[in-house]
N, C-alpha and C positions, 0 to 999 in steps of 0.2 A: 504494500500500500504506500503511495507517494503520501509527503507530507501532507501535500494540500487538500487531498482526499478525506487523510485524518480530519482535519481541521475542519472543511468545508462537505466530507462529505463525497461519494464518487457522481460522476456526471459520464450516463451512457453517448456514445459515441454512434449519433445518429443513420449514419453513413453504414457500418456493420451492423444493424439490424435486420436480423431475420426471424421466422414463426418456424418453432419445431414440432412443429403439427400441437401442441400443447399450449404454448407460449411463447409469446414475444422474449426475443433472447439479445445482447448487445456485447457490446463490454466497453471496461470504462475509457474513454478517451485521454484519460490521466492515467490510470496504470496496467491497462489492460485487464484488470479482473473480470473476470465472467458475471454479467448480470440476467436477472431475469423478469418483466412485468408481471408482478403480484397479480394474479387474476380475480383474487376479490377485494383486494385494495386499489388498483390500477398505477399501482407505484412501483417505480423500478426500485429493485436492492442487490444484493450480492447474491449470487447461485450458490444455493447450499447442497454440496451432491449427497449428504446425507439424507437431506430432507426434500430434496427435488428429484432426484434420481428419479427415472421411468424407463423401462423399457420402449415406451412408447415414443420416445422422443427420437427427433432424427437429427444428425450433425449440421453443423453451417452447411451448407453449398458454396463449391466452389468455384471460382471462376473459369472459364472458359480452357 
């Protein structure tokens, strides 16, 4: 986690956003942590693979 994350918090990186068939997915644009939009808060936070893990989920897509 970069400083300014600590401080201020992470801030998703709108540009890598994509839906893993479950959720809206990102990561932060300040330290690269993997995020994920809450789906009953509608708030992005940090991806917890203990408590988010699914088999259902699919990886980013790549480009080209």
């Amino acid at each position: 986690m970069s400083f300014l994350c600590s401080i201020r918090g992470h801030k998703r990186d709108r540009r890598s956003a994509w839906h893993d068939t479950l959720d809206w997915r990102s990561n932060c644009a300040r330290c690269g942590a993997p995020m994920l939009k809450d789906s009953i808060s509608g708030e992005w936070r940090v991806f917890n693979p203990e408590t988010d893990f699914s088999l259902d989920r699919t990886g980013k897509p790549t480009s080209g």
